[in-house]
MARKOL-885159 format. One line per 8 residues: number of its first residue (from 1); their letters; for each residue x, y, z of C-alpha. Coordinates in steps of 0.2 Angstrom, whole numbers. Example, Ala and Ser with C-alpha at 12.3 -4.5 7.8 and 13.67 -1.06 7.14 Angstrom:
1	AS	62/-22/39 | 68/-5/36 .
This chain:
1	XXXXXXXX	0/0/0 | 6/18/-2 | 12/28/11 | 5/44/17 | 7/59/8 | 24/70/13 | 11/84/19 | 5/72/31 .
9	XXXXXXXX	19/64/36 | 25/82/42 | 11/90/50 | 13/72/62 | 31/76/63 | 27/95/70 | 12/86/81 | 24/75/93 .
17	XXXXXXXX	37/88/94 | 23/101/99 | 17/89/112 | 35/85/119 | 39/102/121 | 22/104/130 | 26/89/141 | 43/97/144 .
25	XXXXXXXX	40/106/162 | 42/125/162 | 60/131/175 | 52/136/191 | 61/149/204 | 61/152/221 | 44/163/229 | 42/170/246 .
33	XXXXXXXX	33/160/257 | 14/167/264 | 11/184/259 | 27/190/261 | 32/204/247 | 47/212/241 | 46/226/253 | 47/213/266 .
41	XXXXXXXX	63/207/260 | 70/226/261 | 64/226/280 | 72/208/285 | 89/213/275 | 90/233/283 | 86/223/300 | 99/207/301 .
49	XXXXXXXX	113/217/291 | 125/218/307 | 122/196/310 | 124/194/293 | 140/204/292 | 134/219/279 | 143/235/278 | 134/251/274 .
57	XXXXXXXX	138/251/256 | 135/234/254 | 115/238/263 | 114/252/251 | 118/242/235 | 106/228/239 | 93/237/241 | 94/247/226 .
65	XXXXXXXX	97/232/215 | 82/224/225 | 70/239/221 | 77/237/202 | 67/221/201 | 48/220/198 | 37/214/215 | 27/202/206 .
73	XXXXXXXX	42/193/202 | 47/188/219 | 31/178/221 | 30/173/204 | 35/153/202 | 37/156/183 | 51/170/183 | 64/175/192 .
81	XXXXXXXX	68/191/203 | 81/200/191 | 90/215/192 | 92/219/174 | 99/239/178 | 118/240/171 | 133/242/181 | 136/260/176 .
89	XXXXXXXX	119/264/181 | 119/258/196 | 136/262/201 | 130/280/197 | 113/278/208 | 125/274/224 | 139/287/221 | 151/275/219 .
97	XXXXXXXX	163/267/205 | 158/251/194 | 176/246/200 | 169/246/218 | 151/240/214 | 158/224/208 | 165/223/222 | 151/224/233 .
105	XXXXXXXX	142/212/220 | 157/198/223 | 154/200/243 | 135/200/240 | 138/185/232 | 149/177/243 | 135/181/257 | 124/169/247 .
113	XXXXXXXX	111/184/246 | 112/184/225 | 117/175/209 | 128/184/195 | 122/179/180 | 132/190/167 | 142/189/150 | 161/191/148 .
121	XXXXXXXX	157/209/143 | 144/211/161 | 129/214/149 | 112/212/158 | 95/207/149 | 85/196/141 | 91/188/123 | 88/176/112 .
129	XXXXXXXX	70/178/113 | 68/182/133 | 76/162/134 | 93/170/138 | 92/180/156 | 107/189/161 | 108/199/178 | 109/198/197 .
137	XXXXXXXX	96/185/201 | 89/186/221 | 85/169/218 | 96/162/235 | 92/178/245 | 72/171/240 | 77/154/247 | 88/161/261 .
145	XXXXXXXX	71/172/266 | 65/157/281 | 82/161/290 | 81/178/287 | 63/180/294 | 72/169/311 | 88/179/313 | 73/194/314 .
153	XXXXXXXX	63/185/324 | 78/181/337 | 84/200/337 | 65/207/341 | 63/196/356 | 83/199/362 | 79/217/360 | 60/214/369 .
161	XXXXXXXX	71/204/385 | 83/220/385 | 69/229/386 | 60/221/402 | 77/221/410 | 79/235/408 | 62/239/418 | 67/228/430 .
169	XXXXXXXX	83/234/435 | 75/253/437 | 60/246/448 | 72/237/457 | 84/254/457 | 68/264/465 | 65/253/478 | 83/252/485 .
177	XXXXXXXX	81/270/486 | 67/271/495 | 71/258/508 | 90/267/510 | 79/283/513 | 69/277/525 | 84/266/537 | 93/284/533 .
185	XXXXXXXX	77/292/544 | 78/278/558 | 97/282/559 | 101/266/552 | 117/265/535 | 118/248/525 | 134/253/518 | 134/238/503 .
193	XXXXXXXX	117/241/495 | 123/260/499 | 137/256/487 | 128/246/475 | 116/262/471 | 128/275/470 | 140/265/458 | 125/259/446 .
201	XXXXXXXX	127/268/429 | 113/282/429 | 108/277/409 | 107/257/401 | 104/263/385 | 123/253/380 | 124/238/389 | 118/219/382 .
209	XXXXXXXX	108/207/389 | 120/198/400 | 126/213/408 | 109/219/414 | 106/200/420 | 122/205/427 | 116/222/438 | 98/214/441 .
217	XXXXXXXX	105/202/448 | 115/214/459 | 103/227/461 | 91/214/465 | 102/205/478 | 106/223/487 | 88/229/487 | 83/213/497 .
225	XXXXXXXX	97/213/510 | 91/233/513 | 75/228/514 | 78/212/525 | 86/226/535 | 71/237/537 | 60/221/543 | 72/220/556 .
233	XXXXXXXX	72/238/560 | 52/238/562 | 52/222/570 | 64/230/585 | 55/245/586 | 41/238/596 | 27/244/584 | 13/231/583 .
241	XXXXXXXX	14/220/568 | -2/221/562 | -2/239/560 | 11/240/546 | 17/224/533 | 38/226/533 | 46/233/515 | 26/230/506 .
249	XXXXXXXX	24/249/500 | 10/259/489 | 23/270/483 | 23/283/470 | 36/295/463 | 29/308/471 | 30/300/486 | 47/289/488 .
257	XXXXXXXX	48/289/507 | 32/282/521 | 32/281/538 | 23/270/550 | 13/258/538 | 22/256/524 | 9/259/512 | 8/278/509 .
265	XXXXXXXX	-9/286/514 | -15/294/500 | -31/304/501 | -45/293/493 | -51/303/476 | -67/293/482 | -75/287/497 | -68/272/504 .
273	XXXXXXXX	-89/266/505 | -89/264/488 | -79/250/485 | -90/235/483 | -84/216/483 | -91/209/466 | -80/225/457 | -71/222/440 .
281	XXXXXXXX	-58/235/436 | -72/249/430 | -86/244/441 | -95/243/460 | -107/232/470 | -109/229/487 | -101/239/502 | -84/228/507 .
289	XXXXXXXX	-71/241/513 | -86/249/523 | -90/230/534 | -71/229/535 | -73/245/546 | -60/256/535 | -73/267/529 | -69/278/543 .
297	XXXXXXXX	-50/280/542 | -52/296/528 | -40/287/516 | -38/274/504 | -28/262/516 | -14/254/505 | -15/237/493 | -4/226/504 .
305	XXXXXXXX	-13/232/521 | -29/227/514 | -23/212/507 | -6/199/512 | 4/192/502 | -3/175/501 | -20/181/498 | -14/192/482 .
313	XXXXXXXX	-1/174/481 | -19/166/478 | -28/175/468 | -16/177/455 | -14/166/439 | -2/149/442 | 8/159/429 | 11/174/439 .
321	XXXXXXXX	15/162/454 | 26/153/443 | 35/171/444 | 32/175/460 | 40/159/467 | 56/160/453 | 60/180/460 | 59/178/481 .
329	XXXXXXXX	70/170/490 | 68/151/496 | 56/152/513 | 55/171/514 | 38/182/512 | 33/188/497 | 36/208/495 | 31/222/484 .
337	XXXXXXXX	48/221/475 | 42/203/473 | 24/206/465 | 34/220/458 | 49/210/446 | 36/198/442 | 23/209/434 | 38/217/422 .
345	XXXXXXXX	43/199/420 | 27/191/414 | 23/206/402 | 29/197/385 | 22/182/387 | 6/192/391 | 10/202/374 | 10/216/384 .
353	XXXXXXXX	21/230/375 | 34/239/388 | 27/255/385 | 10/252/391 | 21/247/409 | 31/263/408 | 11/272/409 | 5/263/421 .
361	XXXXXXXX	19/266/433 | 20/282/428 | 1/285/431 | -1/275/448 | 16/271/455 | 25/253/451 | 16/243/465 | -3/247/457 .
369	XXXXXXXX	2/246/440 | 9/226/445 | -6/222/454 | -15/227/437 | -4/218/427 | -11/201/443 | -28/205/440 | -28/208/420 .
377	XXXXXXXX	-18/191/421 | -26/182/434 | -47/188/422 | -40/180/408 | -44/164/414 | -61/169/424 | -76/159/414 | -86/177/409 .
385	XXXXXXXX	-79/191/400 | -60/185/401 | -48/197/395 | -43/195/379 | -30/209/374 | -20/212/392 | -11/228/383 | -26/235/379 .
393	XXXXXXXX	-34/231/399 | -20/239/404 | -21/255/395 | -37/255/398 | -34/252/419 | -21/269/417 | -33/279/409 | -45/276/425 .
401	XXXXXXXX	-33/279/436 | -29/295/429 | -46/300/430 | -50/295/448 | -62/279/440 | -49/265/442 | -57/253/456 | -41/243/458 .
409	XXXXXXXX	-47/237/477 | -63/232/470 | -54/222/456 | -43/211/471 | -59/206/482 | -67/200/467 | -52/190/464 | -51/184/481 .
417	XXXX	-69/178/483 | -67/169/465 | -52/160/473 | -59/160/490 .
């Protein structure tokens, strides 16, 4: 039989090789994970240059190489992310040499953070047909974008801790002051923590992590030997001991100093008898402080003289025990410093941001704003109306308390008849 005609036999021919070329899978690239973008790439680069070891000029000529590219590449499977602007040009952008951009591009690329994908003569573009790509592909800084995102990661939450250490070491720094002031009024030197407070550095703006673990640690340590110091001093002095609670103080910074109970007696902005026992932070219900008899005193009696130490121990959250029982020292009493250190402490795992602290303190004094930061942590677990965004509680418990509407006694009787 005769064959096919030549005419058929070629359209057959173009057939199979149409077909093989379409069963020939397409090169695929790199893409950011999620939703990231390319301006997320510019943010994690600019923020990990120093671990990564990038100079200044180096920052500068990645990320005008990086903005050189088109966005939708980076997420595109399909294409790559290329810089296709020539040397000269780019050289010329930065205000430096093509001599020294090259070399930036060599230790860019030693850094794994591009590709150099030129010709003999550096020519960038795309040729034979857009087949041929020549340029600076991001390519492995697309793929080194997972590490990048945890080196990030690791500096925010280093830089977080330094922050709350910082807290710490000043609430700590206060309180040594305060106790120092008050042995200095009962005649009384502790010439260690004396020396610990006048040699502390006045600013901690410059020192790492370890070396403010470093002066907590020693701040910390002479704060408690002062204040062991003043319990002894009460406790000599032949003043009853249930009229005052040894080194638990209300204080402000208005008010650094107190005498005989150790909770400062500020003049109530409301009456006493309106404190009711079912309170949340904003609110009233019936008359506790009035059946405890302490309507009649003409001030708000301090937090710790309403309450000990194991009572507020109680009603807080097992985490902020967890805290409470890391920070005191094995068999003593609980103190303000204590509820103190622990409240700063417990703020990042509560997502609490350190500014909102630095209000509250500033608004109430440190030991009201940390029995806030007990009773925002203690209502996220209560079964009606837990607290869902802490930060925001407590920004909203400083704003009372600037106003006069912050009920924070009526907040820690609710708690202790919840635990109760």
């Amino acid at each position: 039989m005769p064959g096919p005609p030549r005419s058929r036999k070629k359209e057959r021919g173009k057939s199979m090789l149409t077909n093989q070329l379409r069963a020939e899978p397409e090169e695929s690239y790199p893409t950011l994970p999620g939703r990231f973008q390319r301006s997320d790439v510019e943010r994690l680069v600019t923020a990990c240059s120093a671990p990564l070891g990038l100079s200044s000029a180096c920052l500068r000529a990645l990320l005008v190489m990086i903005q050189a590219t088109r966005p939708s590449d980076w997420r595109d499977e399909t294409r790559d992310a290329v810089c296709f602007m020539q040397q000269a040009q780019v050289a010329a952008r930065l205000g430096v040499t093509p001599r020294a951009l090259r070399y930036q591009e060599a230790r860019l690329e030693r850094l794994g953070l591009l590709k150099r994908n030129l010709a003999a003569d550096g020519s960038r573009g795309r040729f034979a047909g857009g087949e041929l790509i020549q340029g600076i592909s991001f390519a492995p800084l697309i793929e080194s974008f997972p590490h990048l995102l945890r080196i990030v990661e690791q500096l925010e939450a280093e830089e977080r801790e330094r922050q709350i250490l910082k807290r710490r070491v000043s609430a700590s720094r206060r309180i040594l002051s305060q106790t120092l002031s008050r042995l200095a009024a009962l005649d009384k030197v502790a010439p260690g923590p004396a020396e610990i407070l006048e040699t502390m550095p006045r600013r901690y703006d410059g020192l790492g992590e370890s070396e403010l673990r470093t002066l907590l640690r020693c701040v910390d340590n002479a704060t408690r030997e002062a204040l062991q110091l003043l319990e002894m001093q009460q406790d000599s002095s032949g003043v009853p001991e249930n009229s005052f609670r040894p080194h638990i103080q209300d204080t402000t910074k208005e008010n650094p100093v107190c005498s005989g109970s150790s909770a400062i007696e500020r003049t109530a902005r409301k009456r006493a008898d309106c404190i009711k026992t079912d309170a949340a932070p904003f609110g009233t219900a019936s008359y506790y402080e009035k059946k405890r008899g302490l309507a009649d005193r003409g001030f708000k009696p301090g937090y710790l003289e309403t309450f000990t130490p194991a009572q507020l121990y109680e009603a807080a959250s097992p985490d902020m025990q967890m805290y409470l029982d890391a920070g005191r020292r094995s068999g003593s009493t609980l103190t303000a410093h204590d509820f103190i250190q622990a409240a700063i402490a417990i703020l990042p795992a509560l997502g609490v941001n350190a500014s909102a602290w630095d209000d509250a303190a500033d608004a109430m004094g440190d030991l009201p704003a940390a029995l806030c930061v007990l009773v925002l942590d203690a209502n996220r677990y209560r079964p009606v109306n837990p607290v869902w965004s802490p930060g925001g509680m407590l920004r909203a418990m400083t704003e009372r308390a600037r106003n006069g509407s912050l009920n924070l006694h009526g907040s820690l009787i609710a708690l202790q008849r919840r635990v109760g």
